[in-house]
C-alpha positions in Angstrom: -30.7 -62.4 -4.1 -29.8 -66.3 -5.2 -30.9 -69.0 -3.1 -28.4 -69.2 -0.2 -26.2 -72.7 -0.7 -25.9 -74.9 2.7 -22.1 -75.0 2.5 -19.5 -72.1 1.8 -15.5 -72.1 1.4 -13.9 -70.6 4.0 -10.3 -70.0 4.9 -10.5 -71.8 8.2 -7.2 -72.1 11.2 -7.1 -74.6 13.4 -4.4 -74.0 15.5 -1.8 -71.2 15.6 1.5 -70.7 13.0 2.8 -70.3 9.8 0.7 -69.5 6.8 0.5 -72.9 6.1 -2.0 -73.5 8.9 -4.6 -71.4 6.7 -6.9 -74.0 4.9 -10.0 -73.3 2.9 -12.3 -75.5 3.5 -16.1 -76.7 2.9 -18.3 -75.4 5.7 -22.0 -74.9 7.1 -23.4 -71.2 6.0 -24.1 -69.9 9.4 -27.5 -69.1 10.4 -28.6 -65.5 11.2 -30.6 -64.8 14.7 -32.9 -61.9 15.1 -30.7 -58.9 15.2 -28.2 -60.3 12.9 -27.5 -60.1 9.1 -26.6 -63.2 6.9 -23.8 -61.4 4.2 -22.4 -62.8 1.2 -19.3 -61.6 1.3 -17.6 -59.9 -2.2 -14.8 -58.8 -1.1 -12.4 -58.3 2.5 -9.5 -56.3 3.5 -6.7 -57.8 5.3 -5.3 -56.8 8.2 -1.7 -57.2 10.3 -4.3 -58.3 13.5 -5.2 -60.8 11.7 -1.4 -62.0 10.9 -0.7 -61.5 14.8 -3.8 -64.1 15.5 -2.4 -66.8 12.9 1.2 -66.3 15.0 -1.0 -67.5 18.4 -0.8 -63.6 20.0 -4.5 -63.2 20.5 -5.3 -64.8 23.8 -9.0 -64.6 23.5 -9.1 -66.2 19.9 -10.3 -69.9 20.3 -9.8 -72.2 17.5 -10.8 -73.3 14.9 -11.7 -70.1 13.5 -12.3 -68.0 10.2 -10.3 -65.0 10.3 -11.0 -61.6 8.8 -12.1 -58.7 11.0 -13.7 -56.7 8.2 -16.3 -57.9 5.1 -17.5 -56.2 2.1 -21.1 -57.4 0.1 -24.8 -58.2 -0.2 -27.4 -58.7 2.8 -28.4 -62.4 2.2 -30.9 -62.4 5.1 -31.4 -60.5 8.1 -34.5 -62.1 10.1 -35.5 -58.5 11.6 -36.1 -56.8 8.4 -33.2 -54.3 9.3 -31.7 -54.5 6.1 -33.1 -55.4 2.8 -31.8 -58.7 0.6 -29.3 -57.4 -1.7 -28.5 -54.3 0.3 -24.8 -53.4 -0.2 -23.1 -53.4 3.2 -20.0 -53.0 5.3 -18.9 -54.3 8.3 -15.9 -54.4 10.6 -14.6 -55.2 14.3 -17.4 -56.6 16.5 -15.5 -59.6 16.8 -15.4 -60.4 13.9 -12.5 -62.7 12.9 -12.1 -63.2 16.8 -15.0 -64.4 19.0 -16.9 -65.5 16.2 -16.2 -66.7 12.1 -14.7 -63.6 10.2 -14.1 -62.5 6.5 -12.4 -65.4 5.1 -15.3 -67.0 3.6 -18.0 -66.6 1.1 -20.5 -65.7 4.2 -20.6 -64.5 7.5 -23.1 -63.1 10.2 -23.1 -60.5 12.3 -24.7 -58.0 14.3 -26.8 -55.5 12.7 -25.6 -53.0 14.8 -21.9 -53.5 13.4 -23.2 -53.0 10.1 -23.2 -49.9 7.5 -25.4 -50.0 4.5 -23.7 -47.9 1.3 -25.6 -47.0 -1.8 -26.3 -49.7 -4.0 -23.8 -48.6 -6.9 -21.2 -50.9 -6.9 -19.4 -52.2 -9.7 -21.1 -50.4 -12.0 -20.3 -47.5 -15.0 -18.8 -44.3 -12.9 -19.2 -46.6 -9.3 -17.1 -47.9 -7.2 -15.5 -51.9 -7.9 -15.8 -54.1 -4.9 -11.7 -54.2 -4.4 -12.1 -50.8 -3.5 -14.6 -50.6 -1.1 -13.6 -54.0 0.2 -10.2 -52.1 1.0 -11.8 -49.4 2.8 -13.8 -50.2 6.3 -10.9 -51.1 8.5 -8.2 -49.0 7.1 -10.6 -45.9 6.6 -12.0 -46.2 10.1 -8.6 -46.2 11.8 -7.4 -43.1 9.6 -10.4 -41.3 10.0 -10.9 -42.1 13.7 -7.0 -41.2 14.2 -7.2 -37.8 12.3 -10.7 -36.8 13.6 -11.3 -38.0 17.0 -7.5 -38.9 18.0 -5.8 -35.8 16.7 -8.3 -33.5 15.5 -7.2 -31.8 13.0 -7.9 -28.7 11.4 -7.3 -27.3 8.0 -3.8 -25.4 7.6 -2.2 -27.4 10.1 1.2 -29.5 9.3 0.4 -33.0 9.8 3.1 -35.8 10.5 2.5 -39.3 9.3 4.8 -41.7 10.4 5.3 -44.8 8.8 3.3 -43.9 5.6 3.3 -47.2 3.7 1.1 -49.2 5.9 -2.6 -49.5 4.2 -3.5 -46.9 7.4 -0.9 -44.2 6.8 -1.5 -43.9 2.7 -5.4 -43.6 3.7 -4.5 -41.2 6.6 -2.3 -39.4 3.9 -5.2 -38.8 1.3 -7.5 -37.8 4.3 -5.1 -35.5 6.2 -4.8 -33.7 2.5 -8.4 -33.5 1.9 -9.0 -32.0 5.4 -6.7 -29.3 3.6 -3.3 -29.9 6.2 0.0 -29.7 4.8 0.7 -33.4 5.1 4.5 -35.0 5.6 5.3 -38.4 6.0 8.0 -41.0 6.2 9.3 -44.0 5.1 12.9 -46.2 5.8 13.1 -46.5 2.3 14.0 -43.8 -0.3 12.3 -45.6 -3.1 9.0 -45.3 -1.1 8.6 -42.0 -1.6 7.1 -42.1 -4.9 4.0 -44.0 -3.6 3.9 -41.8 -0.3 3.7 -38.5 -2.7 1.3 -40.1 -4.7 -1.3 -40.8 -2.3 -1.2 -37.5 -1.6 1.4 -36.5 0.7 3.3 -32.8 -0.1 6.4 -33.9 1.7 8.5 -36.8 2.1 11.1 -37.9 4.6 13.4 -41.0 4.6 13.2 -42.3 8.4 16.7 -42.7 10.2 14.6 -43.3 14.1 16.0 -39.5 14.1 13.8 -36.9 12.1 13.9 -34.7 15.3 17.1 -33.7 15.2 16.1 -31.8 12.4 12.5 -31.4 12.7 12.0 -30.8 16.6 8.3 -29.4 17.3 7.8 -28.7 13.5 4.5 -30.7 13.0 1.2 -29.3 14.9 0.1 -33.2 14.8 2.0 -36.5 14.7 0.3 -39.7 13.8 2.4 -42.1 14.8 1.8 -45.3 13.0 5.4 -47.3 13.8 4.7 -47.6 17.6 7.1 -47.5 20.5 10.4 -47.9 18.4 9.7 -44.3 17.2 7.1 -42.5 19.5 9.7 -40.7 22.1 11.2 -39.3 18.5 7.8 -38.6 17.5 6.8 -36.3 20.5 9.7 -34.2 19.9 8.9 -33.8 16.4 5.7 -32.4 17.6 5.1 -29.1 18.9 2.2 -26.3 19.6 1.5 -24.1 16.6 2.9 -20.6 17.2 0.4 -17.8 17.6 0.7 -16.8 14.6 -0.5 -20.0 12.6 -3.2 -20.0 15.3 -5.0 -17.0 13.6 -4.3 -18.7 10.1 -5.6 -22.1 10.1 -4.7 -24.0 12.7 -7.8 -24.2 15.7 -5.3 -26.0 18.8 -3.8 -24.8 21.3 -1.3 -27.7 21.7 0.2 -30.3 19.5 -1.2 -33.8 19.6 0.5 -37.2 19.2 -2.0 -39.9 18.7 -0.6 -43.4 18.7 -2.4 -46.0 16.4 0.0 -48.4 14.9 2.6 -50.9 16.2 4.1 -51.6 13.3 7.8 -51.5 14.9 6.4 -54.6 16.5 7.1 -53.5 19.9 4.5 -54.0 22.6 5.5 -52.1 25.4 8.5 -48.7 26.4 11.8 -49.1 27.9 12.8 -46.0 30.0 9.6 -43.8 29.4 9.9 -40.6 31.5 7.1 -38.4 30.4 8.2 -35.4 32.6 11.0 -35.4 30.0 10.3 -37.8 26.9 6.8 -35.5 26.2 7.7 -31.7 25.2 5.6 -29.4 26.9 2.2 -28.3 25.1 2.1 -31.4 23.5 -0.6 -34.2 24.5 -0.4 -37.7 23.7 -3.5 -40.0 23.0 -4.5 -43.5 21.1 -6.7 -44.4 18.8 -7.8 -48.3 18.4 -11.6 -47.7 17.6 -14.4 -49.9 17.7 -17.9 -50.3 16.6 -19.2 -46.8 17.7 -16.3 -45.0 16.2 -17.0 -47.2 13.3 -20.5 -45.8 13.0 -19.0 -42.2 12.7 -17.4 -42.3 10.3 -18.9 -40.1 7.2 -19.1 -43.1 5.2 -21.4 -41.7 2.8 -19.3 -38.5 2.1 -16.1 -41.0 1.7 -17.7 -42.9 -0.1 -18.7 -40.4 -2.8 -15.1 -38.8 -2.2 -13.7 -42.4 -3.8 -16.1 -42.5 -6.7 -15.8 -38.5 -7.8 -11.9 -39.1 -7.5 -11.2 -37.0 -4.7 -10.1 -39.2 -2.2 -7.7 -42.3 -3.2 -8.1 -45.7 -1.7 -4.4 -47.5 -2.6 -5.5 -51.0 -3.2 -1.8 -53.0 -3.1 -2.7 -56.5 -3.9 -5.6 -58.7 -4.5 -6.1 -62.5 -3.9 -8.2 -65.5 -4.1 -9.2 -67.1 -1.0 -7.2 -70.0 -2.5 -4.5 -68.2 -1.9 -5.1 -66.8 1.2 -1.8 -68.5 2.7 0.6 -67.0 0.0 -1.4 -63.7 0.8 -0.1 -64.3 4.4 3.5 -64.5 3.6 3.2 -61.4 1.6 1.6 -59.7 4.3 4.2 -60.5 6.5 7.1 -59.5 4.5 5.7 -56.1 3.5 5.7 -54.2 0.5 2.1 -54.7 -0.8 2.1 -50.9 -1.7 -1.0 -50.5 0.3 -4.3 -52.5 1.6 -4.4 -56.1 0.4 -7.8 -57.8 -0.5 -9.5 -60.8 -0.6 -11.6 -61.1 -3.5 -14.3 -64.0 -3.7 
């Protein structure tokens, strides 16, 4: 590793807003403690959290701060000898981005224990490019945590992904169809179907806030990814398999709804009667994750997955940290045709 610089630029917010209030500046490189790893950061996701924290809806964020709850890149120093300089890692959650500096910047530190060393090939002939693994420890987390631990899922089951144009749902899609599933999903627009298909998805339905008029207890598991605008709709579109799917793929012996997303950007349920809004053998859970979930993920495996071309990663758009403002109003219009990334 180069000699690490006294200074960094970093996207920093000083008080909550619009974009605008996103400025890089010149800071101090932090200072790793025993147990903690100095990275020099390549590459970092973005996330819609992050967007709610620059609006002023994250209580427990102080300011200033660097954002970014996820980084991507090369161990600069880590005082315990946990990881080795030049060690390619990946980190996310933790507080990152929240009670202490995030991804925004060309360094951060954080605890060892939120940290996931991946083989060294990166960016080389055959490996995988920093943009892609930079878009995948958040996003693949959630999607894996959702499918696996929320709604367990088992090969030959029909899988519901609702609101499949978020950076989650196109990840969820590609894993869901690797996990062999029979994966649907949705979209409000028509012209989103080609990118829904093309991570991975066999089926494709435009979203009217009423698929279970025609699709009542169809899908053995619903990952619901629009939130509380959607979710009573969602439980009726899920169902138990019959006993005869039982027998030929499918391992549960009720339907699951797992809640992950809000991207209906409602908090909370009106008029939520769960003697009558949840259909009978059908269970509803959440997924949020954090650093332990984090840790089991198969990274390795995915990782692999990426690089033989078995499992896409949709990368939407890339940015500067220059631009990180402009990268906000993007983010909060939509439309970035999957997991935007910071690239240093």
């Amino acid at each position: 590793m180069s000699t690490i610089p006294k200074s960094m630029r970093a996207a920093v917010i000083r008080q909550p807003g619009g974009p605008d209030v996103l400025k890089v500046e010149e800071i101090p490189v932090p200072t790793p403690a025993s147990g903690e790893v100095l990275i020099k950061i390549m590459a970092a996701g973005m996330n819609r959290s992050e967007m709610f924290t620059r609006q002023g809806h994250s209580p427990g964020v102080h300011f200033p701060r660097v954002l970014g709850i996820e980084a991507t890149g090369l161990v600069a120093l880590c005082p315990g000898g946990e990881f080795a300089p030049g060690s390619t890692v990946i980190t996310c959650m933790g507080g990152l981005g929240r009670s202490h500096d995030g991804g925004y910047a060309e360094y951060t530190v954080v605890k060892c224990e939120n940290v996931v060393r991946i083989g060294d090939k990166v960016d080389g002939d055959g490996d995988l490019d920093w943009t892609t693994l930079a878009a995948m420890p958040e996003m693949v987390q959630t999607a894996w945590g959702s499918l696996v631990l929320g709604m367990r899922v088992k090969r030959g089951e029909k899988v519901l992904i609702r609101g499949g144009t978020t950076s989650v749902g196109l990840a969820a899609i590609a894993l869901a169809k690797s996990m062999g599933c029979h994966v649907t999903s949705t979209s409000r627009s028509p012209s989103s179907s080609s990118l829904i298909l093309s991570a991975g998805a066999d089926d494709f339905l435009q979203d009217t806030g009423d698929l279970s008029s025609s699709h009542s207890g169809e899908f053995h598991k619903v990952l619901e990814l629009v939130g509380i605008t959607t979710l009573k709709d969602s439980l009726r579109c899920c169902g138990p398999p019959a006993e005869d799917a039982k027998g030929s793929g499918s391992g549960s012996e009720y339907g699951i709804l797992c809640m992950t997303g809000i991207a209906g950007g409602k908090w909370s349920m009106d008029h939520f009667e769960p003697m009558s809004d949840i259909p009978q053998g059908v269970a509803l859970t959440r997924y949020s994750g954090g650093i332990q979930e984090f840790k089991r993920v198969p990274w390795d495996e995915l990782v692999q997955q990426v690089k033989d071309g078995r499992l896409k990663i949709q990368v939407g758009k890339t940015w500067k940290l220059e631009e990180i403002a402009e990268a906000h109003r993007v983010m909060e219009e939509g439309g970035a045709g999957g997991k935007m990334v910071i690239v240093m």
